[in-house]
C-alpha positions as CSV (number, residue, x, y, z in Angstrom):
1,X,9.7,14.8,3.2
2,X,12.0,11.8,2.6
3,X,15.7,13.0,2.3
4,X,17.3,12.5,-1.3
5,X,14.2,11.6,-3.3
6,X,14.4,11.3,-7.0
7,X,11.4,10.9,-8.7
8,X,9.7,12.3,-11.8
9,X,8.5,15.7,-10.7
10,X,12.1,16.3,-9.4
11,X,13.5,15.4,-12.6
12,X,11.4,17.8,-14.8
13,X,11.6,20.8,-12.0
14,X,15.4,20.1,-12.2
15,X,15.3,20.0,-16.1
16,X,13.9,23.4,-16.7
17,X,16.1,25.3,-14.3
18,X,19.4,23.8,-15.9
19,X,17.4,24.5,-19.3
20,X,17.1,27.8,-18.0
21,X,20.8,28.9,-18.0
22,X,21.3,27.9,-14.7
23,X,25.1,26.8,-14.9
24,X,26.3,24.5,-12.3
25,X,29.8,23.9,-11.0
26,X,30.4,20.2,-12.2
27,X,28.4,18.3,-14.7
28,X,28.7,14.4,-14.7
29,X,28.1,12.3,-17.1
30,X,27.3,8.9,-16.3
31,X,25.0,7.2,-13.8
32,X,27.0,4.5,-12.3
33,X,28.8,4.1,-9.1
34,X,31.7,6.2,-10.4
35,X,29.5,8.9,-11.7
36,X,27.5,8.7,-9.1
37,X,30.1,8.7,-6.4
38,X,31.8,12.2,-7.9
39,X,28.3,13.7,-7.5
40,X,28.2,13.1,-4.2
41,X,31.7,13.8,-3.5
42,X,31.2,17.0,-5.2
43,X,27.7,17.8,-3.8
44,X,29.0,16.9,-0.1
45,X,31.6,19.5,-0.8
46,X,29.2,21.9,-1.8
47,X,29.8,22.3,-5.0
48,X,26.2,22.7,-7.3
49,X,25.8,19.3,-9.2
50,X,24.2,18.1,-12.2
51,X,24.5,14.4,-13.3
52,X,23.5,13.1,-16.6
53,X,22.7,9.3,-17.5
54,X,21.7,8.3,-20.7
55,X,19.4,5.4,-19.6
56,X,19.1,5.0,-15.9
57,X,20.9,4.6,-12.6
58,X,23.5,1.7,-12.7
59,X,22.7,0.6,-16.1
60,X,25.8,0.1,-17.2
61,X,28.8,-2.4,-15.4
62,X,28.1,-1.2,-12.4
63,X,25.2,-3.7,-11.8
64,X,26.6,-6.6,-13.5
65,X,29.5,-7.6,-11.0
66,X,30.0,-10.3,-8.6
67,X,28.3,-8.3,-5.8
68,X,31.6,-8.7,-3.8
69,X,34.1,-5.7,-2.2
70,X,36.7,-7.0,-2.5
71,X,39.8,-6.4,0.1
72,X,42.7,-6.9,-2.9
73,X,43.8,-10.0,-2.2
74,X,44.5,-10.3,-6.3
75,X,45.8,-7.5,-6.3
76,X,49.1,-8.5,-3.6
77,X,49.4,-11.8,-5.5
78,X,50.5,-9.5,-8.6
79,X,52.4,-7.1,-6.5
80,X,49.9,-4.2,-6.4
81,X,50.7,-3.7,-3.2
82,X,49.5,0.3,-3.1
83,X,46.2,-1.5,-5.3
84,X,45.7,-4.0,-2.5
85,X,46.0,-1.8,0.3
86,X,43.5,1.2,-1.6
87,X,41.1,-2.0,-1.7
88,X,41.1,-3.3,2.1
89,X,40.9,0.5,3.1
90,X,37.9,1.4,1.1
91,X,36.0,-2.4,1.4
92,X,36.5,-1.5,5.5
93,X,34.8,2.4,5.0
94,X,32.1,0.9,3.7
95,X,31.4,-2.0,5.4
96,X,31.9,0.0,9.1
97,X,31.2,3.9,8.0
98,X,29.5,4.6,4.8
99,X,27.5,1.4,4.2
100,X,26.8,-1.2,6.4
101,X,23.5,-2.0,5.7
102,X,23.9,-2.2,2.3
103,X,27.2,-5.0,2.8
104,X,27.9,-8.0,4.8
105,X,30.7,-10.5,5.8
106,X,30.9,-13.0,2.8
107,X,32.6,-16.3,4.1
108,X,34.7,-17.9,1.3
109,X,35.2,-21.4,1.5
110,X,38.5,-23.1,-0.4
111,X,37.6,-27.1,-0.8
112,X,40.5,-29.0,-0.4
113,X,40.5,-32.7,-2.2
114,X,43.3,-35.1,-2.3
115,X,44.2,-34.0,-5.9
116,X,44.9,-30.9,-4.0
117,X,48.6,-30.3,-4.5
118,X,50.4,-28.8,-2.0
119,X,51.7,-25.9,-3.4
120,X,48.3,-25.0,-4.5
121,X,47.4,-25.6,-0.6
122,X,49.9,-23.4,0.7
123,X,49.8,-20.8,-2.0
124,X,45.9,-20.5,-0.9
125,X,46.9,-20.3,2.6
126,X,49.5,-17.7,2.7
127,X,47.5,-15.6,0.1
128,X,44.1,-15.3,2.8
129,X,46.4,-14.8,5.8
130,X,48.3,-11.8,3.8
131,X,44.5,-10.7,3.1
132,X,43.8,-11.1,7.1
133,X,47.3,-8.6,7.2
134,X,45.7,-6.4,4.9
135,X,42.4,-5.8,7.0
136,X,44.0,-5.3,10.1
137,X,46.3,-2.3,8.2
138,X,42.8,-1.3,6.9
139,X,41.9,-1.4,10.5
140,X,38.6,-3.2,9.7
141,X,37.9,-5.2,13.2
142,X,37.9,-9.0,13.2
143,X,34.2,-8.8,14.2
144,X,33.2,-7.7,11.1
145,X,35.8,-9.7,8.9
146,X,36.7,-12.7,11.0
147,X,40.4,-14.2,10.1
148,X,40.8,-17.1,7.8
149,X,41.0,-20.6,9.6
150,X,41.4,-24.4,8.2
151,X,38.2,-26.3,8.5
152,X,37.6,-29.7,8.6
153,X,35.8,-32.2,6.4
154,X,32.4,-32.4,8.5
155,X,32.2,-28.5,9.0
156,X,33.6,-27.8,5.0
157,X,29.9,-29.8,4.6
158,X,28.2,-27.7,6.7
159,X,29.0,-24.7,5.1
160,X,28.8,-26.6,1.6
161,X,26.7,-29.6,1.6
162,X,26.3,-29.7,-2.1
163,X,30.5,-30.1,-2.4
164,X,31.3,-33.6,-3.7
165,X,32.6,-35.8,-0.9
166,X,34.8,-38.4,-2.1
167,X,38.6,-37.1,-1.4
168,X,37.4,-33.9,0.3
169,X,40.3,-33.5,3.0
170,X,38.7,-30.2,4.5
171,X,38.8,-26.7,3.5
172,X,40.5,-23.1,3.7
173,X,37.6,-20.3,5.2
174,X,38.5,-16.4,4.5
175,X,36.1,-13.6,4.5
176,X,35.1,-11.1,2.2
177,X,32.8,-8.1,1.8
178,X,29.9,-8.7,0.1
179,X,27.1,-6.3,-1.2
180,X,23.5,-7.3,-1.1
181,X,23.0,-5.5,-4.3
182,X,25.5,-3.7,-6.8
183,X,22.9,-1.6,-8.2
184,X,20.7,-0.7,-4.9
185,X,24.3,1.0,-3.5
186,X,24.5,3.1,-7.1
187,X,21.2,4.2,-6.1
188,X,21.9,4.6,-2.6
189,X,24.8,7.0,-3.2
190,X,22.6,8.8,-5.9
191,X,20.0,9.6,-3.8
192,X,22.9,10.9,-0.7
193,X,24.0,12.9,-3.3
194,X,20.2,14.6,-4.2
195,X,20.3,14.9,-0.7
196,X,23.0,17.4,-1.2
197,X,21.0,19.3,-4.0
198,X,22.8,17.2,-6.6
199,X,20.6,17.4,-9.6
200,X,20.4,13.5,-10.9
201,X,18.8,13.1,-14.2
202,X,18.7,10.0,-16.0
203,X,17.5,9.5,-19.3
204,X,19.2,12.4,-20.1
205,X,21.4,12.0,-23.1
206,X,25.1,14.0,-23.4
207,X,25.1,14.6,-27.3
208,X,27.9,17.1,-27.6
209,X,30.1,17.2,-25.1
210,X,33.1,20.0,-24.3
211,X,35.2,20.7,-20.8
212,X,32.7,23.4,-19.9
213,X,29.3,22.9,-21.2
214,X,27.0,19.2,-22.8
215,X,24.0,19.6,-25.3
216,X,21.7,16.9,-23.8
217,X,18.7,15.1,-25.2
218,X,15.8,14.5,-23.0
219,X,15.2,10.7,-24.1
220,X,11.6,11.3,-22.9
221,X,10.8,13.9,-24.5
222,X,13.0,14.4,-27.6
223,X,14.1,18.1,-25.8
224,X,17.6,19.3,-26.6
225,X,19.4,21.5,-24.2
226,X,22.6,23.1,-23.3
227,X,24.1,23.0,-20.1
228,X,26.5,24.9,-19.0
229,X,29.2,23.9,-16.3
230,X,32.6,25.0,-14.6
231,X,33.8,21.5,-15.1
232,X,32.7,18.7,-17.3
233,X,33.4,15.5,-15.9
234,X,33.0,12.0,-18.3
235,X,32.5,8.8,-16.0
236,X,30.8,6.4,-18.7
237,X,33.0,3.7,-17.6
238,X,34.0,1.4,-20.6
239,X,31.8,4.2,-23.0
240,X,34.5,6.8,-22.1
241,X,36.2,6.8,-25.1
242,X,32.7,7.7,-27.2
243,X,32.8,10.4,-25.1
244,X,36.6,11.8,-25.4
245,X,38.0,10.2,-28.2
246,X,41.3,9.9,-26.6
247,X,40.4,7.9,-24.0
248,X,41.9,4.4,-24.9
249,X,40.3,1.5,-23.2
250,X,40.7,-2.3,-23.7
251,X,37.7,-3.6,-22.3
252,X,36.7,-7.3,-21.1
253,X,33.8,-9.1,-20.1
254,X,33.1,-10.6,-17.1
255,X,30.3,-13.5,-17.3
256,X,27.8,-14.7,-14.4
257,X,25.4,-17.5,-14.6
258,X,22.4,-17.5,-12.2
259,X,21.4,-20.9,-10.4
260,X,18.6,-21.8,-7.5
261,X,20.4,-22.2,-4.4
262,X,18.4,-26.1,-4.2
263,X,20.7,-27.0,-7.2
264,X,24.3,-26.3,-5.9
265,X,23.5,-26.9,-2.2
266,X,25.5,-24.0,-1.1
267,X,24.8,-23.1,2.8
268,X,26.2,-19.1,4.0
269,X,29.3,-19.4,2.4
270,X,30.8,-19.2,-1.6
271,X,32.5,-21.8,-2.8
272,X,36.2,-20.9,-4.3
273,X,36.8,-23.6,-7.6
274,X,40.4,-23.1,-8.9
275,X,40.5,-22.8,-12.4
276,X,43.2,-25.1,-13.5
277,X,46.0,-24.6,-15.0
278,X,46.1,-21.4,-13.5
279,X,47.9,-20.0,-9.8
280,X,45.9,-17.4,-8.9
281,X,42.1,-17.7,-10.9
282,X,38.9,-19.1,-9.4
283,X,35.2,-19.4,-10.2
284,X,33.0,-18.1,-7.8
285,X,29.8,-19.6,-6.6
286,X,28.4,-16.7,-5.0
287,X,24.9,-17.1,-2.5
288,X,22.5,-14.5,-2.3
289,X,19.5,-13.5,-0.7
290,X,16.4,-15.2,-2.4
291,X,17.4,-18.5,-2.9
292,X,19.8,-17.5,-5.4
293,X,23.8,-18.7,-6.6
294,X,25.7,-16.1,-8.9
295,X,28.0,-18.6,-10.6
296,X,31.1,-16.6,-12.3
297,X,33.4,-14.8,-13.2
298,X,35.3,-14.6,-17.1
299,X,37.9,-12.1,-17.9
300,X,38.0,-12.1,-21.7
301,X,38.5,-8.9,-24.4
302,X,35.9,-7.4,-25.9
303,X,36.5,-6.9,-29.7
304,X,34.6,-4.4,-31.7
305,X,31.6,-1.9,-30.6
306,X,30.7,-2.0,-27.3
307,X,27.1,-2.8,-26.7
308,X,24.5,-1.3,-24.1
309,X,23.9,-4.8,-22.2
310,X,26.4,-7.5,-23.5
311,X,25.1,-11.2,-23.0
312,X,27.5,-14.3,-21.8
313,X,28.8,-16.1,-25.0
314,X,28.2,-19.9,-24.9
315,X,31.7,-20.8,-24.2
316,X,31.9,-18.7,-21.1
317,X,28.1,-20.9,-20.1
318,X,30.8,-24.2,-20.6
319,X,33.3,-23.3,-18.8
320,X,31.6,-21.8,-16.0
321,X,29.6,-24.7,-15.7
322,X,32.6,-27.0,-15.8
323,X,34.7,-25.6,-13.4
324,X,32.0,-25.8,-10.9
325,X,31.0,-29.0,-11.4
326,X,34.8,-30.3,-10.6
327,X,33.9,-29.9,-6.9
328,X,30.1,-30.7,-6.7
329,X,28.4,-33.1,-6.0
330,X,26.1,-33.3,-8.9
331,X,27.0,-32.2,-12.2
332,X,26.0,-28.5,-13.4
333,X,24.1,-29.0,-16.9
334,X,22.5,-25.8,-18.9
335,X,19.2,-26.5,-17.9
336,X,20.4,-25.6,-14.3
337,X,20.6,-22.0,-15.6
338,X,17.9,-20.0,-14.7
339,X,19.5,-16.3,-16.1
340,X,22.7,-14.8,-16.6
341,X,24.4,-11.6,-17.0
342,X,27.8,-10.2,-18.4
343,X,29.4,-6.7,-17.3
344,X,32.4,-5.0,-18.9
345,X,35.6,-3.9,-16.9
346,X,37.0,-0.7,-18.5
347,X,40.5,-0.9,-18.3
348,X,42.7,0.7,-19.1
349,X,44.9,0.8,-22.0
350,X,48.3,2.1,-21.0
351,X,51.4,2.3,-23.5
352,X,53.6,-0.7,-23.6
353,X,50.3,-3.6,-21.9
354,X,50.0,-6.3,-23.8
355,X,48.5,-10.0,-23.0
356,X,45.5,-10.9,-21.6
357,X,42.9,-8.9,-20.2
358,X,43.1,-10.6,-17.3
359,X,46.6,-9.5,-16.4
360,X,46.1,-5.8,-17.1
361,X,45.7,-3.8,-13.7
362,X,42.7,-2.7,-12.1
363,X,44.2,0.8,-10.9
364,X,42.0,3.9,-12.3
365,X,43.5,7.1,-13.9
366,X,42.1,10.7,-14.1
367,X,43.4,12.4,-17.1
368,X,42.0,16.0,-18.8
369,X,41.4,15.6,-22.7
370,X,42.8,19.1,-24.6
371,X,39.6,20.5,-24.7
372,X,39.3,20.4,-20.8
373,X,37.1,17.6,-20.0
374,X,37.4,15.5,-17.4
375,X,37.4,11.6,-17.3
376,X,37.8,8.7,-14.5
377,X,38.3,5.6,-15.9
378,X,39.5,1.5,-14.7
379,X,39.0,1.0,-11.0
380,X,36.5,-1.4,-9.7
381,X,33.5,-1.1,-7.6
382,X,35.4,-1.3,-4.2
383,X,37.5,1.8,-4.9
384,X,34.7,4.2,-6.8
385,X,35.3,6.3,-3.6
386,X,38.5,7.1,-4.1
387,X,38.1,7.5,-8.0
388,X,35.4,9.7,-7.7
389,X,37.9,11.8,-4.6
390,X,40.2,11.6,-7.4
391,X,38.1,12.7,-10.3
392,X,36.4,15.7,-7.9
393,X,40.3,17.3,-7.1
394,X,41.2,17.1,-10.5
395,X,38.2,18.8,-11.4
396,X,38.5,21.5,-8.7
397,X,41.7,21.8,-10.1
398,X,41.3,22.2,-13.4
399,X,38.5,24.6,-13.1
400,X,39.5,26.5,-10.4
401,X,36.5,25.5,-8.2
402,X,36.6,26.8,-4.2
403,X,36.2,23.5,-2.5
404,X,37.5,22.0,1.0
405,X,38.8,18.4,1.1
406,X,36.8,15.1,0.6
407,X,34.2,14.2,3.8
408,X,32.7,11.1,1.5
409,X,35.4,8.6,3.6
410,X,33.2,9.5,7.0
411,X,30.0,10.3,5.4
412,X,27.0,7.6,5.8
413,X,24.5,7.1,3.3
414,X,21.1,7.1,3.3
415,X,19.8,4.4,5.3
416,X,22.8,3.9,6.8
417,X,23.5,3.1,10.8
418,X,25.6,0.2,12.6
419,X,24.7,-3.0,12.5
420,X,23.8,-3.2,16.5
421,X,20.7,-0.3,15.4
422,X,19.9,-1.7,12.2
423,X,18.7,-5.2,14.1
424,X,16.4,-3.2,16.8
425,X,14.2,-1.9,12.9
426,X,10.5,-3.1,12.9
427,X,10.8,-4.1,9.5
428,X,11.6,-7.4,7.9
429,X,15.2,-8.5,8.0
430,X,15.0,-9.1,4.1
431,X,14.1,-5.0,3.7
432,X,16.6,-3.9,6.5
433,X,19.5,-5.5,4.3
434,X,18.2,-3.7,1.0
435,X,17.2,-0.4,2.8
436,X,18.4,0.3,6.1
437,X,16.8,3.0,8.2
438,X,14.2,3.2,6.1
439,X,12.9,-0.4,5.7
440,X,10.4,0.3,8.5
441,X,9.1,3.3,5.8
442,X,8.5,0.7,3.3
443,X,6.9,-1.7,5.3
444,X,4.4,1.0,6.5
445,X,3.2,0.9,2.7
446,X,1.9,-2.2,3.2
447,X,0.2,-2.1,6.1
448,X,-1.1,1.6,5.5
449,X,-2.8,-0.1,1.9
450,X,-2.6,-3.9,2.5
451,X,-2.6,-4.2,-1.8
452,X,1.0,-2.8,-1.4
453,X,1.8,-5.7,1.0
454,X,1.2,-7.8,-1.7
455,X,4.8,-10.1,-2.9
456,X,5.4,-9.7,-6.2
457,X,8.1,-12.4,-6.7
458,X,11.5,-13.6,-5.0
459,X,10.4,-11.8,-1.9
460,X,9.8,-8.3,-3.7
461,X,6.3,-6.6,-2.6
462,X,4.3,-4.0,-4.6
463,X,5.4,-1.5,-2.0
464,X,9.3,-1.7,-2.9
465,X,8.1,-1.0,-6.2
466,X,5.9,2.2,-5.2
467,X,8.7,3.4,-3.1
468,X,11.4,3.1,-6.4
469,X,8.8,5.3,-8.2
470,X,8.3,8.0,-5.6
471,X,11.9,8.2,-3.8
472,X,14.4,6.1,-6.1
473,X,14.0,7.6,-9.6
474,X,12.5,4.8,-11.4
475,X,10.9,6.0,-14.3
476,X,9.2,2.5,-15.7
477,X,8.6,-1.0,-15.4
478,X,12.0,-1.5,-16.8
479,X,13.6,0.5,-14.1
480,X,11.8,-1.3,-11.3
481,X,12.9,-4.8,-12.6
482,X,16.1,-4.8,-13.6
483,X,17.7,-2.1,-11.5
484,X,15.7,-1.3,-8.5
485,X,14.6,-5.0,-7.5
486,X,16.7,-7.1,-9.6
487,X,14.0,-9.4,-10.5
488,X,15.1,-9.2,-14.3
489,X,18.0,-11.1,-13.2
490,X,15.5,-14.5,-13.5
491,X,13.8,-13.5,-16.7
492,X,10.8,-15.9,-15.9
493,X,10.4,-14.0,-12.0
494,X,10.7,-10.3,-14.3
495,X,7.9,-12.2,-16.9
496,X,5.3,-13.3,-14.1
497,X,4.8,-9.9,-12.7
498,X,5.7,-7.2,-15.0
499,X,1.8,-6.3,-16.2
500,X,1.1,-5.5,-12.0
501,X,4.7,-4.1,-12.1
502,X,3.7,-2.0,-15.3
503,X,0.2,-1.2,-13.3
504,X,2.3,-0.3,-10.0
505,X,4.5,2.5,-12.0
506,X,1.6,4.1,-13.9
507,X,-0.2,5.1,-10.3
508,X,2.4,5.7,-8.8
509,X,3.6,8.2,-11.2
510,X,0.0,9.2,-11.7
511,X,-0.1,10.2,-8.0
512,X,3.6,12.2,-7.8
């Protein structure tokens, strides 16, 4: 029996108990890493958990960021010196605790040209040593995060050879922490949490909503039910406010383009471009496993409805484009573009903020609606573990639960181990970073049924898409591509192999 799997069969058992009358003590709604993070919170306190997503784990924002956890180095630049510190504390649990086979040191390289001015030089300087500050009071050793350093010409071209070379002077390095996949640790702490008896049901709707019971449609099977809960908790992100009308939200789009590393010429590290005219804003071109560059970000409102998946307006493709081109070597055109993706901050919309969406502040706020639901909203990705800490007492609160204290800040996830065990695995390096302990599990697929050690695309074999089906929750093709392996992210790589992904899913949901 693998620990924490989610699959269909565990999804319709689960169903008709909670369609039963059972009544559980907290009901989430919303399947990403917020949502996600107060069901395991919750579970691990032991607490009895249901979780409702309308459409499927990490559908939503959570899988369109930069992959990054960031250590709030923003965040002190604006004076959000409690922000900055919650940042570097929670990027250090999971990079040495909770997660460290799901994250990795990100080296961040700052070219510096001879139209490089000097305050811009010093300003980046002082800003990654205050960052180095900030890990060492997040007591995140130097061996996972090493401390920033100057670099000169010749090794700023080792670490970027695409960089353009004429005035290059040298460069800035920091470090970062980096995810290998936004959506595989939504997952991740999905499945930790069903290994607490959380009940996680996606493709669930929340119709009606109140603090102490949902009416749900199953979007499978058109099936309405009511469930009935202690506490109600709403963590649809930048959908909140459909869900509790008083939430107000002001949300803003963040755009990423998607490049083959061969175009950029990008080695290990990103490449920091400032944006100019502005102090403290860069474009990020980010490498990833697979031979591929995440080239973003944009922080601009989003007026009128929000939609399901938002796509990257033109102008944000431009100026992308353009700012990274300043420092390459070769021009970035459109036809360098091989996907893109947008996500939507939701954040919050406090009394008295103005300007632009850029300058609002990334802190999250729990607040109970009148008629006693629930809701986390704002935050990023680095700190869903304290929101969802946060979210969980004021639940317990509110409802009068019988809880203990929060474990999830010592608590590894599934697959989880240091990095000194994760490099003895027999299992290829490319599964250990995605999976962890149980990469060598997935690579017994294929060699137990050499058709499952087939690669798909991008690295991705038949068996990683068997294993989504039987352990992960993946429900259909869809599933497999755009959340589970990310291939969707290249719409050509999801195109070439979604008939034998389609194939893959039907027997292995044939066989559950």
């Amino acid at each position: 029996m693998i620990p924490g799997s989610l699959n269909a069969r565990r999804r319709e058992r689960e169903l008709e108990e909670l369609a039963g009358g059972e009544r559980v003590d907290v009901l989430v709604i919303g399947g990403g890493v917020t949502g996600a993070g107060i069901a395991l919170d919750a579970a691990s306190r032991g607490l009895s958990v249901a979780l409702l997503e309308a459409h499927d784990l990490a559908f939503g924002t959570s899988r369109f960021s930069s992959k990054l956890v960031h250590g709030g180095l923003r965040y002190l630049a604006k004076g959000e010196f409690a922000l900055a510190q919650e940042s570097a504390i929670e990027r250090g649990i999971m990079m040495t605790r909770t997660a460290p086979h799901l994250t990795r040191a990100m080296p961040q390289l700052f070219p510096l040209y001879a139209s490089t001015s000097p305050f811009q030089r010093r300003l980046t300087s002082v800003g990654l040593h205050a960052g180095d500050v900030l890990r060492r009071i997040a007591r995140t050793p130097s061996w996972v995060l090493p401390r920033p350093r100057f670099v000169p010409a010749a090794e700023t071209l080792a670490l970027a050879p695409g960089l353009r070379r004429h005035g290059l002077r040298g460069g800035l390095l920091g470090f970062d922490g980096a995810l290998v996949d936004d959506a595989r640790l939504v997952v991740t702490i999905a499945r930790t949490a069903a290994s607490y008896g959380a009940r996680v049901l996606t493709k669930v709707r929340a119709v009606e909503v109140s603090g102490d019971r949902v009416l749900a449609r199953d979007e499978l099977s058109g099936q309405t039910l009511q469930i009935s809960a202690r506490q109600v908790v709403n963590a649809t992100g930048v959908w909140a406010g459909s869900v509790v009308p008083s939430v107000r939200l002001r949300p803003s789009l963040g755009s990423h383009l998607v490049l083959a590393t061969d175009t950029v010429g990008l080695g290990l590290a990103s490449v920091n471009v400032a944006v100019p005219g502005e102090t403290n804003r860069f474009v990020f071109l980010l490498p990833q496993p697979g031979g591929r560059v995440y080239l973003g970000l944009t922080d601009e409102p989003l007026h009128g409805d929000v939609p399901d998946v938002p796509t990257v307006p033109e102008s944000d493709v431009d100026f992308l484009l353009g700012v990274a081109s300043s420092v390459l070597a070769r021009k970035l055109t459109r036809e360098d573009v091989i996907g893109s993706y947008a996500g939507l901050r939701p954040l919050v919309d406090l009394p008295g903020t103005s300007g632009r969406s850029a300058d609002l502040s990334r802190k999250h706020a729990v607040a109970t609606s009148a008629d006693g639901v629930v809701t986390v909203i704002g935050g990023k990705l680095t700190t869903y573990r304290k929101m969802a800490q946060d979210g969980v007492d004021a639940a317990i609160a509110h409802a009068g639960l019988h809880a203990g204290p929060s474990i999830t800040s010592h608590l590894p996830m599934l697959g989880a181990a240091d990095r000194s065990t994760l490099s003895t695995l027999d299992a290829p390096e490319r599964l250990i970073a995605r999976y962890g302990t149980e990469a060598p599990r997935i690579a017994a697929l294929g060699e137990v049924d050499h058709s499952l050690g087939e690669e798909l695309r991008a690295g991705v074999t038949a068996a990683e898409v068997v294993w989504a089906v039987r352990h992960e929750g993946a429900l259909d093709a869809d599933d497999v591509l755009a959340r589970r392996t990310r291939l969707a992210l290249v719409p050509s790589d999801a195109d070439a192999v979604r008939e034998r992904v389609e194939e893959l899913v039907t027997k292995a949901l044939a066989g559950l």
